[in-house]
C-alpha positions in Angstrom: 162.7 84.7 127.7 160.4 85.3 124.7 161.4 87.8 122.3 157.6 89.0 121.9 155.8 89.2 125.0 152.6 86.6 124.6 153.6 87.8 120.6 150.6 90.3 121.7 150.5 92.5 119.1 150.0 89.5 116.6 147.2 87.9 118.9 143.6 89.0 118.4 140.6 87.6 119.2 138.9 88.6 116.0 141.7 87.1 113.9 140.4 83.7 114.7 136.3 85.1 113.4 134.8 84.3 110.1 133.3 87.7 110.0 136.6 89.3 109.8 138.7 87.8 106.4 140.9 89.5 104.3 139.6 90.9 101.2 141.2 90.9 97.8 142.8 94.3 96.6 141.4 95.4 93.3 143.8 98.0 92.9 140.8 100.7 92.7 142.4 103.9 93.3 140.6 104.4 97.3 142.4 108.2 97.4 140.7 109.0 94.4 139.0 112.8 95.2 135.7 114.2 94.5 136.0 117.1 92.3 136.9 120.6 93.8 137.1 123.8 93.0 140.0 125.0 94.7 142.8 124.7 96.9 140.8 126.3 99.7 138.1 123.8 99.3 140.4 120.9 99.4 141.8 122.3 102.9 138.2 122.8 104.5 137.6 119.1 103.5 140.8 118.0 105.8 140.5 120.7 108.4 136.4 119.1 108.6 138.1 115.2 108.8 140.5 116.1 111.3 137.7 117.6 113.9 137.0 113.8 114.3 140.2 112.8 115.2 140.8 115.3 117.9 144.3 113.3 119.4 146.0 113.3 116.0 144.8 117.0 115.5 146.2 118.5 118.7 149.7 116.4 118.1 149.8 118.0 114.5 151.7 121.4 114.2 149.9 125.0 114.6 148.1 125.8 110.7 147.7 121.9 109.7 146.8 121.8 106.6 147.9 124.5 104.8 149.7 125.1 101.5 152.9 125.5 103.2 153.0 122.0 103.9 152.6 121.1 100.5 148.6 120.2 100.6 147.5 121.4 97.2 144.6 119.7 94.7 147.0 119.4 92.4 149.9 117.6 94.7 147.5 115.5 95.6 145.7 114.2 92.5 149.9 114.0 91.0 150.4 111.8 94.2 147.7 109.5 94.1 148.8 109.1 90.2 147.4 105.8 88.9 147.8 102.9 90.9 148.6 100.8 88.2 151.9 102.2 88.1 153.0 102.4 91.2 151.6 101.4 94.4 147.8 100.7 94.8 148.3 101.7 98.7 149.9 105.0 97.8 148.6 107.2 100.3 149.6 109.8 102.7 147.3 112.5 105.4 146.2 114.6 103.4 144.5 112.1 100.9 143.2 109.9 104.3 141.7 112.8 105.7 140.3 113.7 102.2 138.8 110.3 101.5 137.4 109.6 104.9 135.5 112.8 104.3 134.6 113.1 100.9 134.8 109.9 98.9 131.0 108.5 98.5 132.5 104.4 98.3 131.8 102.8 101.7 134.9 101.3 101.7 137.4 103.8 101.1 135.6 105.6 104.2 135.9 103.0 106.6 139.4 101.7 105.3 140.4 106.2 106.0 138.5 106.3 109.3 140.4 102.6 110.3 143.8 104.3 109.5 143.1 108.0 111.1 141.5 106.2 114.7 144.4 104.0 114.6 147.1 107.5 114.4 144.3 108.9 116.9 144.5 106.1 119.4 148.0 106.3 119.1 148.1 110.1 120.2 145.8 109.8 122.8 147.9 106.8 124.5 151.2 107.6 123.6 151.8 111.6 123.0 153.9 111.7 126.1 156.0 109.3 125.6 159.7 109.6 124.3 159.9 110.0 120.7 156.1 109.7 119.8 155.8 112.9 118.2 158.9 112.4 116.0 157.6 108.7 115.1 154.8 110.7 113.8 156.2 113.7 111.9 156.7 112.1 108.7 153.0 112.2 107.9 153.5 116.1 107.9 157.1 116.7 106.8 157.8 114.2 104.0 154.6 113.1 103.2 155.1 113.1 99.3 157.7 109.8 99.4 157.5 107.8 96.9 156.9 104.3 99.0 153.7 105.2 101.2 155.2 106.4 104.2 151.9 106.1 105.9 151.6 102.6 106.4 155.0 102.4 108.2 153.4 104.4 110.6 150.2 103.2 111.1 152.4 99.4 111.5 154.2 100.9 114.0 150.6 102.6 116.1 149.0 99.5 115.5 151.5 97.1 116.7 152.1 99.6 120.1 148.5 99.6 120.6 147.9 96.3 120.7 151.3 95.6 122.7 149.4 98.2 125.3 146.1 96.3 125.3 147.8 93.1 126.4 149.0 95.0 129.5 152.7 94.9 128.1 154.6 98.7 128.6 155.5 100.6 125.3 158.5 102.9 127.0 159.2 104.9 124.2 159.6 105.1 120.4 162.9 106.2 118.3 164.8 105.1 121.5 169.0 104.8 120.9 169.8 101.3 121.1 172.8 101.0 123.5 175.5 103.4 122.8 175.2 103.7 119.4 173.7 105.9 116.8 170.7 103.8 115.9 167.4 103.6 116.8 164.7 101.4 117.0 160.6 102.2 115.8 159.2 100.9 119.4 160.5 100.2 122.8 158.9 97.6 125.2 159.7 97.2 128.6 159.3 93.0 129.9 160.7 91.6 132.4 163.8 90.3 130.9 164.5 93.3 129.9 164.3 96.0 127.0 162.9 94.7 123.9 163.7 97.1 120.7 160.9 96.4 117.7 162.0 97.8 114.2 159.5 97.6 111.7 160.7 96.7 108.2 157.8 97.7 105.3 157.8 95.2 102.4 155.8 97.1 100.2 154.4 95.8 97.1 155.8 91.7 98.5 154.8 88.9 95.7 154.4 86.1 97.6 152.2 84.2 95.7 154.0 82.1 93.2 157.2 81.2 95.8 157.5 77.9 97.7 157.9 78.5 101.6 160.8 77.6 101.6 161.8 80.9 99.1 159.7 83.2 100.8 161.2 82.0 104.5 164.6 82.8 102.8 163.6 86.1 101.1 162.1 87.7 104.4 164.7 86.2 106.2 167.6 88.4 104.3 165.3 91.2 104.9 165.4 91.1 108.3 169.2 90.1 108.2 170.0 93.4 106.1 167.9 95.7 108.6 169.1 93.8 111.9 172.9 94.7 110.3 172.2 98.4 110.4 170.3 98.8 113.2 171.3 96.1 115.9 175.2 96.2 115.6 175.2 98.3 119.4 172.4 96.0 120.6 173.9 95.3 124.6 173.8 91.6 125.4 170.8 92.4 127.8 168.6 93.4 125.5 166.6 92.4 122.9 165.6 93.0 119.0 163.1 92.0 116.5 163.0 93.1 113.3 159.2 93.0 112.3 158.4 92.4 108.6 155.4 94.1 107.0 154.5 93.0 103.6 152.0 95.4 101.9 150.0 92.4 100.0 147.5 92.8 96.6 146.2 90.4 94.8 145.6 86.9 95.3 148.7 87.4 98.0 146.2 88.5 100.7 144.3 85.5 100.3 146.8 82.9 101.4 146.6 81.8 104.8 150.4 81.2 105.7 151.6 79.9 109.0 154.9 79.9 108.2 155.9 83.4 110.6 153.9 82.9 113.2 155.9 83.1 116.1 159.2 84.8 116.0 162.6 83.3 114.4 165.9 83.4 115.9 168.0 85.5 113.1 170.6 83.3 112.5 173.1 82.3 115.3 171.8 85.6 117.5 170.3 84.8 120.9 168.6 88.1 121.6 167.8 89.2 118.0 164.6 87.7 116.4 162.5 88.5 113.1 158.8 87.9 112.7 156.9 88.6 109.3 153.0 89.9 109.3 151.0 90.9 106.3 149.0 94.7 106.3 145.5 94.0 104.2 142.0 95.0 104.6 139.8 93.0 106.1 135.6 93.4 106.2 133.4 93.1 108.9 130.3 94.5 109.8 131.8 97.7 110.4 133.1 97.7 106.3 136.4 97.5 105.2 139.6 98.5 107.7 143.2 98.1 107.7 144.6 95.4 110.5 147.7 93.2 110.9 147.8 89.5 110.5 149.8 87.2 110.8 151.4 86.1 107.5 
């Protein structure tokens, strides 16, 4: 048995088309916001975004956004901070919904509109299943972490949408993994039986100056580290992959490694695997959107 079904989520036609190639990050601050007066205007902006993005809207709690959630001008602009010091892809809801709608750069819109239709898609396929919601409630209740939340997330919609467009069955999210206290980010039903996906977000990964043979062993101890906490009550009958998501800048993006293409046995485990992927921007003629490659 396979430990990814087809590996669908890391098979996409376009991957494959020269009009669709990573770009190089220039660490231009994409959540940076037009100037407004007021709290109240800064809320009319996201409650305007979000009427495009009906699914995510109706999944979001009664008065989103509002101030008691947090969403001030001033929270924002203090999160967003300077990406030179911290993470270029800092970015939470309230900033997508703010650049989608009122940032001028092409870019920065299509790369906020790629990120809210993926959530979007997400809701519309997905709200009733097990644990969706909760998969989702970071974005409103601890949106202010200091690693991007966000992109966990969106890893986690993309990979399930694309596991649904290849006809395999997501079955639930958050789901306990045996009888233990753990869970898992996505659960996939195949014919050999339940296969548990944990995404593992490598932000800010330097992959550029290491030999393959270092960054096999570095993602490797990754995914050893999260399989130890989260697979220990995995049942013999089941499987687990630990999926690696390195949040890339720089001349990292433009490599074209092979070297996780297909999932890895994690060390002497028969049902556990670990598969790495890199999160970038890639434009086409639609502009510039987030996607998954392979790494």
């Amino acid at each position: 048995m396979t430990p990814y079904p087809s590996h669908a989520w890391m098979k996409h036609k376009s991957h494959n088309s020269s009009k669709k190639k990573p770009v190089k990050q220039n660490h231009k601050d994409h959540t940076q916001m037009t100037e407004t007066a007021s709290d109240e205007e800064v809320l009319a902006i996201q409650k305007k975004a979000l009427l495009d993005f009906p699914h995510l809207q109706k999944l979001l709690p009664a008065g989103y956004p509002s101030t008691k959630f947090g969403i001030t001008r001033e929270s924002m602009h203090e999160y967003a901070g300077d990406p030179s010091r911290g993470y270029w892809h800092r970015l939470n809801l309230p900033l997508a919904l703010h650049s989608y709608c009122a940032n001028s750069n092409k870019d920065v819109h299509t790369l906020m509109k790629g990120v809210l239709s993926t959530l979007d898609a997400f809701c519309d396929k997905f709200a009733h299943l097990p644990g969706a919601e909760g998969l989702l409630r970071p974005l409103w209740t601890n949106p202010w972490t200091v690693a991007p939340e966000i992109w966990s997330i969106f890893a986690c919609a993309h990979i399930a949408l694309t596991y649904a467009n290849q006809s395999v069955q997501v079955a639930a999210f958050e789901a306990k993994i045996g009888n233990g206290q753990t869970d898992a980010d996505i659960a996939v039903s195949t014919a050999g039986g339940l296969l548990h996906v944990e995404i593992e977000t490598y932000h800010k990964a330097e992959l550029a100056n290491k030999t393959e043979a270092e960054i096999i062993a570095e993602l490797e101890h990754r995914a050893t580290l999260k399989s130890n906490k989260k697979f220990k009550t995995l049942p013999a009958n089941e499987n687990g992959v630990i999926a690696i998501v390195c949040v890339l800048s720089g001349q990292d993006v433009r490599q074209e490694k092979t070297i996780t293409s297909s999932a890895k046995a994690l060390g002497t485990s028969k049902n556990i695997h670990w598969i790495a992927c890199r999160l970038v921007g890639v434009r086409d003629e639609r502009g510039l959107r987030p996607t998954i490659l392979p790494l």
